[in-house]
C-alpha positions as a printed NumPy array, in Angstrom:
array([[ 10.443,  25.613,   7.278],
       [  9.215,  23.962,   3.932],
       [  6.275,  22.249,   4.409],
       [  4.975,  19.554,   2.148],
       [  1.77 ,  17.798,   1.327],
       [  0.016,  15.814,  -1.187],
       [ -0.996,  17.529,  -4.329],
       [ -1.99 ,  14.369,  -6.556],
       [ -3.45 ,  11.361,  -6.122],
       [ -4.075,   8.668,  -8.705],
       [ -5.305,   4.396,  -9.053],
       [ -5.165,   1.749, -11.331],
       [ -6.817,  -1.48 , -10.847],
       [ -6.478,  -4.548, -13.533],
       [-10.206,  -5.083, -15.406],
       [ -9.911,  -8.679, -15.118],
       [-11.899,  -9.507, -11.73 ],
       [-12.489, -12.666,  -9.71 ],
       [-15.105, -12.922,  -7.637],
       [-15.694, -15.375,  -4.422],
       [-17.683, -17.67 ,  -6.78 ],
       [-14.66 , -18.012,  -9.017],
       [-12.187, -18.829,  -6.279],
       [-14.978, -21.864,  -5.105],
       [-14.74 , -23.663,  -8.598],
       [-10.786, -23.974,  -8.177],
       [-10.565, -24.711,  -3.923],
       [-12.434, -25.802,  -1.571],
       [-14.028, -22.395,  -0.282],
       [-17.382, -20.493,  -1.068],
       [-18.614, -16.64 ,  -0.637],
       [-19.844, -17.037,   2.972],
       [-16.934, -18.023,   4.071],
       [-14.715, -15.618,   2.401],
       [-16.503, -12.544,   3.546],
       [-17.31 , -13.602,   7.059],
       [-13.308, -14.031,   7.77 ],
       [-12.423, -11.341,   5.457],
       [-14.647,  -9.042,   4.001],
       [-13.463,  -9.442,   0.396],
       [-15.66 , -10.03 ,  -2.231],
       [-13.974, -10.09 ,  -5.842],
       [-10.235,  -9.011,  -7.032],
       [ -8.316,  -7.942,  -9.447],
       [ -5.816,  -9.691, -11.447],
       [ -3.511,  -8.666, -13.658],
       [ -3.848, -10.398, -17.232],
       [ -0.695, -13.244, -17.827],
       [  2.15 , -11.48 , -19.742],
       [  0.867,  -7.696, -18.596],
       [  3.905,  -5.928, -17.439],
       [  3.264,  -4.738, -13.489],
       [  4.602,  -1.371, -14.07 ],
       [  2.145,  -0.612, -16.253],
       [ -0.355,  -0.253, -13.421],
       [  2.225,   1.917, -11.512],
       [  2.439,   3.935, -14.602],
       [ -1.045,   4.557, -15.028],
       [ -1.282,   5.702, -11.311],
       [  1.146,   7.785, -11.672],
       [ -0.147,   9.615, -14.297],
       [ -3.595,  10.415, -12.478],
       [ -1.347,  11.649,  -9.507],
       [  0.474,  14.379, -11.607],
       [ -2.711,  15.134, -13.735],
       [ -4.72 ,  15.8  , -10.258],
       [ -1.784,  18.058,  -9.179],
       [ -1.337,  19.597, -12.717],
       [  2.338,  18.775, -12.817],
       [  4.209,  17.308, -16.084],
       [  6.282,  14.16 , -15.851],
       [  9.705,  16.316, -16.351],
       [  8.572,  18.547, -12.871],
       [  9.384,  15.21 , -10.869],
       [ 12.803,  15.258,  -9.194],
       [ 12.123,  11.96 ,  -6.449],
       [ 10.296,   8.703,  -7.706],
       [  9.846,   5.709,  -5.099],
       [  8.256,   2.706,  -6.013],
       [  6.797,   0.619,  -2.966],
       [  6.329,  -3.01 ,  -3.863],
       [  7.159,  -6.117,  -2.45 ],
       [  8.322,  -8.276,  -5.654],
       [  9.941,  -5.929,  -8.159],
       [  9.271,  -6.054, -11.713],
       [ 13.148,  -7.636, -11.794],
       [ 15.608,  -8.623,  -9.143],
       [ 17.707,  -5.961, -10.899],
       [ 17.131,  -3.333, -11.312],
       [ 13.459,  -3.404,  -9.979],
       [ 10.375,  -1.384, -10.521],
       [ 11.27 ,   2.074, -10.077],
       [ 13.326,   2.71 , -12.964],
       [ 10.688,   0.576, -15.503],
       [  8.239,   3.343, -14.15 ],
       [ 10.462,   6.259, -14.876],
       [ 10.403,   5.074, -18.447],
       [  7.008,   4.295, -18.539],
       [  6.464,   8.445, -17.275],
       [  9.46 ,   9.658, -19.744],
       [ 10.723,  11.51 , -17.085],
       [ 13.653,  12.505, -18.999],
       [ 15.38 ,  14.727, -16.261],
       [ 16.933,  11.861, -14.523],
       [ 15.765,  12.027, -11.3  ],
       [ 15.948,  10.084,  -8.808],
       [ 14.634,   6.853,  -8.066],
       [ 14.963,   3.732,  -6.215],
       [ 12.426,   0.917,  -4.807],
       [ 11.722,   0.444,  -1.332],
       [ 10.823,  -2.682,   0.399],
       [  8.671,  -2.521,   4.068],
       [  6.166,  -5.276,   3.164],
       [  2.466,  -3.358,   3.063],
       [  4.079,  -1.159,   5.068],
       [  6.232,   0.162,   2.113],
       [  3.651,   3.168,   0.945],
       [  3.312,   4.391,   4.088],
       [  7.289,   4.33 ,   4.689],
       [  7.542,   5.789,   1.326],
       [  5.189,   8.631,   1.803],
       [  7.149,   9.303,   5.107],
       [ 10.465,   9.631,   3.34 ],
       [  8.876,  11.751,   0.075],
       [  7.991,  14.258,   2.795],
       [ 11.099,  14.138,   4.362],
       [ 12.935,  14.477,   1.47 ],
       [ 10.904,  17.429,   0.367],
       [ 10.789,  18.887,   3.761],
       [ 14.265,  18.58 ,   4.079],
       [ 14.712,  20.484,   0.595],
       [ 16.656,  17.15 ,  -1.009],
       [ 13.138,  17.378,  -3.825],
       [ 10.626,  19.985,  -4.348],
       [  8.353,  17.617,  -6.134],
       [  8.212,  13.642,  -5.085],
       [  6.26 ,  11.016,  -6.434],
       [  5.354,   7.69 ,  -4.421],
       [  3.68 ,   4.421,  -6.224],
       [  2.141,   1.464,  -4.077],
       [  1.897,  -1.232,  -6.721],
       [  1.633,  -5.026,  -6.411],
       [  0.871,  -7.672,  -8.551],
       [  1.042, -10.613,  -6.166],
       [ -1.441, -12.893,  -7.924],
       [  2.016, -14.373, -10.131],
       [  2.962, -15.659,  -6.124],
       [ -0.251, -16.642,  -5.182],
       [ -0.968, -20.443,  -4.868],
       [ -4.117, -21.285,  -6.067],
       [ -4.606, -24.776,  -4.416],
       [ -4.163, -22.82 ,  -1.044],
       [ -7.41 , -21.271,   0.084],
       [ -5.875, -19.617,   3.582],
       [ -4.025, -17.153,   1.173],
       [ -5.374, -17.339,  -2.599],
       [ -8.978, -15.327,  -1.182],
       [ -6.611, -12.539,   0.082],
       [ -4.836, -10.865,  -2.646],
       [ -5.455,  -8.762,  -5.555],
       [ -2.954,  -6.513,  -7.984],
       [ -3.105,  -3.081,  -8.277],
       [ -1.572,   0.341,  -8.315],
       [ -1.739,   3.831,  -6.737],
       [  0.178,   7.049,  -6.605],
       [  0.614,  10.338,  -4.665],
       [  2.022,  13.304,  -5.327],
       [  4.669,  15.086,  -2.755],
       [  5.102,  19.043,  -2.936],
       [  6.753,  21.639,  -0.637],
       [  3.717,  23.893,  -0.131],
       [  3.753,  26.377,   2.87 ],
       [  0.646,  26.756,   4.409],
       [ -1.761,  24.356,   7.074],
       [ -1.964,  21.399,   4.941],
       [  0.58 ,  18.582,   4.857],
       [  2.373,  15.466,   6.803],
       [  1.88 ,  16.674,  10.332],
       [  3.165,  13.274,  11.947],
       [  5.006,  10.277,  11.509],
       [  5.682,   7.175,  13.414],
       [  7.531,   4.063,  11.61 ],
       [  8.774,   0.575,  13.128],
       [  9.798,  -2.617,  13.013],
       [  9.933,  -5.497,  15.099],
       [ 12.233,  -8.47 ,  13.541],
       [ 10.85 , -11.185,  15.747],
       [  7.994, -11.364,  13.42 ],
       [ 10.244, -11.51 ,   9.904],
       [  8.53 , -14.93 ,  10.007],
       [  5.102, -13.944,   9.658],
       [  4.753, -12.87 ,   5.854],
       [  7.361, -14.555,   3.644],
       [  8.416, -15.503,   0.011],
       [ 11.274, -17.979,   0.628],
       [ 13.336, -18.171,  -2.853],
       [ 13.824, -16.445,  -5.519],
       [ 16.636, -14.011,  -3.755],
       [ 20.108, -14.907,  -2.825],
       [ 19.517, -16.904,   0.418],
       [ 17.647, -19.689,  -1.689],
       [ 17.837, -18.71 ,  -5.475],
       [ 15.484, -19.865,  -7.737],
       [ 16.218, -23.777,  -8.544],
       [ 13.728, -26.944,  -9.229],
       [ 14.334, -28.004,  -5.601],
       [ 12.582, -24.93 ,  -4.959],
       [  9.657, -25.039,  -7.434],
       [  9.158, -28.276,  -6.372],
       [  9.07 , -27.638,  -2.508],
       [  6.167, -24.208,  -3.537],
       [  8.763, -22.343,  -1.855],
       [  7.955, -19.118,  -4.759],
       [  4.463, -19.058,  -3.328],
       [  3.429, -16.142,  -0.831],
       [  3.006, -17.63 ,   2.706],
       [  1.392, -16.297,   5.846],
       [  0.747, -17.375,   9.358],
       [ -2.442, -15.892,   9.5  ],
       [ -3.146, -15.826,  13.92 ],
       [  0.162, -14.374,  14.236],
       [ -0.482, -11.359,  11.713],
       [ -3.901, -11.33 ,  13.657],
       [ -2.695, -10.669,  16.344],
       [  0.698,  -8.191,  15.752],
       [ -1.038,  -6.157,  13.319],
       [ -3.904,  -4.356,  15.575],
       [ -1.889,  -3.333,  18.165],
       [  1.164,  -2.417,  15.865],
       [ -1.004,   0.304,  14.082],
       [ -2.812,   1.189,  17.296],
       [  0.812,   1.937,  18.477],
       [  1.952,   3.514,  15.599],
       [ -1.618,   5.508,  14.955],
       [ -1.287,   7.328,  18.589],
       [  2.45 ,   8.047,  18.032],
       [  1.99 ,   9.858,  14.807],
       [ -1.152,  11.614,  16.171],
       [  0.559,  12.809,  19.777],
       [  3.56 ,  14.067,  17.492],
       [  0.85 ,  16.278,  15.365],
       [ -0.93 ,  17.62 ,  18.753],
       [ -4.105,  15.584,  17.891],
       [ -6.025,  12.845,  19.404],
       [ -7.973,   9.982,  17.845],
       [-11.138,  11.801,  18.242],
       [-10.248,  14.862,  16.074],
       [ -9.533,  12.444,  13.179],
       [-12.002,  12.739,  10.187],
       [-10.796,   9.624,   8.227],
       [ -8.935,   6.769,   9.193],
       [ -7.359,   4.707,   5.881],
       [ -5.728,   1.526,   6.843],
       [ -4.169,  -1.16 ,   4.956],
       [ -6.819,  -3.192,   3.589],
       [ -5.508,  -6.836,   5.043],
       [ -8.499,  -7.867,   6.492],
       [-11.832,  -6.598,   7.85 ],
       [-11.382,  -8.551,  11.053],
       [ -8.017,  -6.493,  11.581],
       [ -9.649,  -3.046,  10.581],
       [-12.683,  -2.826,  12.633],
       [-10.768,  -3.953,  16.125],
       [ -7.978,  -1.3  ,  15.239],
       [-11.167,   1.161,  14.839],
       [-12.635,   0.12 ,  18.033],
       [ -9.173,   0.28 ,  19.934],
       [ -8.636,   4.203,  18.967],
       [-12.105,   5.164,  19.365],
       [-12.991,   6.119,  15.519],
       [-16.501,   5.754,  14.756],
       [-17.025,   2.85 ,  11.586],
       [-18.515,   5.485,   9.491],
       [-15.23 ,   7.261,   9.005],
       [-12.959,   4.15 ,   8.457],
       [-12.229,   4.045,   4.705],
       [-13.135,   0.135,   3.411],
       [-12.395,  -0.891,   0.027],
       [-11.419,  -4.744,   0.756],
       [-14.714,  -5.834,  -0.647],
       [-14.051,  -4.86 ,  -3.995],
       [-10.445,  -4.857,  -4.589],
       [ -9.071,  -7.472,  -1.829],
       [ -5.31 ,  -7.072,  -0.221],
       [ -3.784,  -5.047,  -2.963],
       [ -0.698,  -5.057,  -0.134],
       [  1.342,  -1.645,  -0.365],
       [ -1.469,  -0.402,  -3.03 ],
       [ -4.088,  -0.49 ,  -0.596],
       [ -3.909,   2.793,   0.83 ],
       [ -3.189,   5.148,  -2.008],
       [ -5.75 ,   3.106,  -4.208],
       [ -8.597,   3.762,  -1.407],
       [ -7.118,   7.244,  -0.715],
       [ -7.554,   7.712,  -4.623],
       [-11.26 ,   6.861,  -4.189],
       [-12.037,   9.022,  -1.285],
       [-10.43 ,  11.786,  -3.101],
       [-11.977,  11.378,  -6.072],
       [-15.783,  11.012,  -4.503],
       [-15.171,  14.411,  -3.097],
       [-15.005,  13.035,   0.49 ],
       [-12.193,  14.2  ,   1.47 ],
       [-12.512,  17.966,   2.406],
       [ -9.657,  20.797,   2.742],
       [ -8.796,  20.947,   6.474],
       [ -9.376,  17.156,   7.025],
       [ -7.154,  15.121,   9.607],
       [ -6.529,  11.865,   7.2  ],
       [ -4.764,   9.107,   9.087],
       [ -2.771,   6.691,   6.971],
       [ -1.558,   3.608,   9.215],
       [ -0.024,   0.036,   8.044],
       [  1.561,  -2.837,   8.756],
       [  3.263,  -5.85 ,   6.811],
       [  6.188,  -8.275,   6.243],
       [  9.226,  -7.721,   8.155],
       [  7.381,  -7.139,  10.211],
       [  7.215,  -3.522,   9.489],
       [  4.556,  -0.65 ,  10.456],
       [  3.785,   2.637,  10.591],
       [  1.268,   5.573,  10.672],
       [  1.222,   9.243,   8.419],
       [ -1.277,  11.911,   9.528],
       [ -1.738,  14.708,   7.417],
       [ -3.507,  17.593,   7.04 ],
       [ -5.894,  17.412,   3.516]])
């Protein structure tokens, strides 16, 4: 049986930031009121004209320095992002030149919402498991601040761009993906949506007109889907791996929204103190979230061999899931 595991992790973030001040000179908002019903404080945003897969590239590279593998090693690249750098042919291949990784692997984008890392992760390990790659790299980037409306202060406090990157190897031995549990329930497709800009309503000036590029959300509705969606998902992947919520060390959920994190915390029994938070500084950096604040953990030496680390999401579609692995 090959198993496989994460060997590299990696983050980018933009260095432009905007803080809660910022956002109350251009709407009607203020700080208070953006932390108490979110818990963000500043974002990042990526500068006008930057290319996004720059911030995927950057990622990447931490991911494969941290696991000491070169760019030509990598035979599986999936970028998870919800607007791709093009319609066609997206963001995985601009990454794959951004990397040189001149061995032609493969690569493809995948689309799950904020879900999309966690999916992606999922499939890296089956893929390596399932001895289809022996080394798979997965990039969470997002630069939704270009579909951001910024006369609409129920979504423009929520998002920030970013990047981050993992590593997939088949490794025998304890550590690895030890569970998995993805879904997705279509009766919420309405929940988180872009309207135009694909084939169903391509991009026109009926449709600049009507704002119909601008990310929209119906924000009571992902309230209240997206606790017990990860909750579901969270015990699934945890029962498959033989463990129980108490015998997880950290818990790293998509940053969306403090008021969604703490009840999902509360519902599984997992103590605050080992709930990874980042939302304060970076904001909803959607399918970047996790592998940006699994980066950081990492990186602060928090994250100790043997550790039970619980990756769970949700997002448009609506799609969610959960990974638990073994560190």
């Amino acid at each position: 049986m090959i198993e496989a595991r994460i060997t590299g992790t990696g983050s980018f973030l933009p260095e432009k930031r905007l803080t809660n001040d910022d956002l109350a000179r251009l709407v009607d908002t203020s700080d208070e009121w953006i932390v108490s019903r979110t818990g963000i404080r500043e974002r990042r945003l990526l500068s006008p004209g930057e290319p996004p897969s720059r911030m995927g590239v950057a990622a990447a590279r931490e991911a494969l320095a941290a696991a000491g593998v070169a760019p030509q090693e990598v035979d599986l690249l999936i970028a998870a992002t919800n607007v791709s750098e093009q319609p066609i042919p997206g963001t995985a291949p601009f990454i794959a030149a951004g990397l040189g990784l001149s061995q032609e692997p493969a690569f493809f984008d995948l689309k799950c919402g904020c879900a999309g890392f966690v999916y992606g992760l999922a499939f890296a390990a089956g893929a390596v498991a399932a001895g289809l790659a022996r080394r798979a790299l997965v990039v969470g980037i997002e630069a939704l601040s270009r579909f951001t409306d910024w006369s609409d202060r129920r979504t423009c406090v929520l998002f920030g761009d970013g990047a981050g990157a993992v590593l997939v190897e088949a490794s025998p031995g304890r550590a690895g993906v030890l569970g998995v549990s993805l879904h997705g329930d279509a009766s919420k497709l309405g929940l988180l949506k872009l309207e135009a800009g694909g084939v169903r309503l391509p991009a026109s000036q009926d449709t600049v007109r009507r704002g119909l590029h601008y990310l929209k959300m119906e924000g009571e509705g992902v309230f209240r889907s997206a606790v017990p969606m990860m909750e579901r998902a969270t015990r699934e992947a945890l029962a498959q791996a033989g463990l129980t919520p108490g015998e997880v060390d950290w818990l790293i959920p998509h940053q969306a929204n403090l008021r969604i994190i703490r009840p999902l915390a509360a519902r599984l029994g997992i103590p605050e103190a080992r709930v990874v938070v980042n939302i304060d500084r970076v904001a909803n950096t959607s399918t970047a979230s996790i592998p940006i604040a699994l980066d950081e953990w990492v990186r602060a030496g928090k994250i100790a061999p043997d550790q039970i680390v619980v990756l769970t999401a949700f997002g448009a579609g609506a799609s969610y899931g959960t990974v638990v692995v073994r560190w």
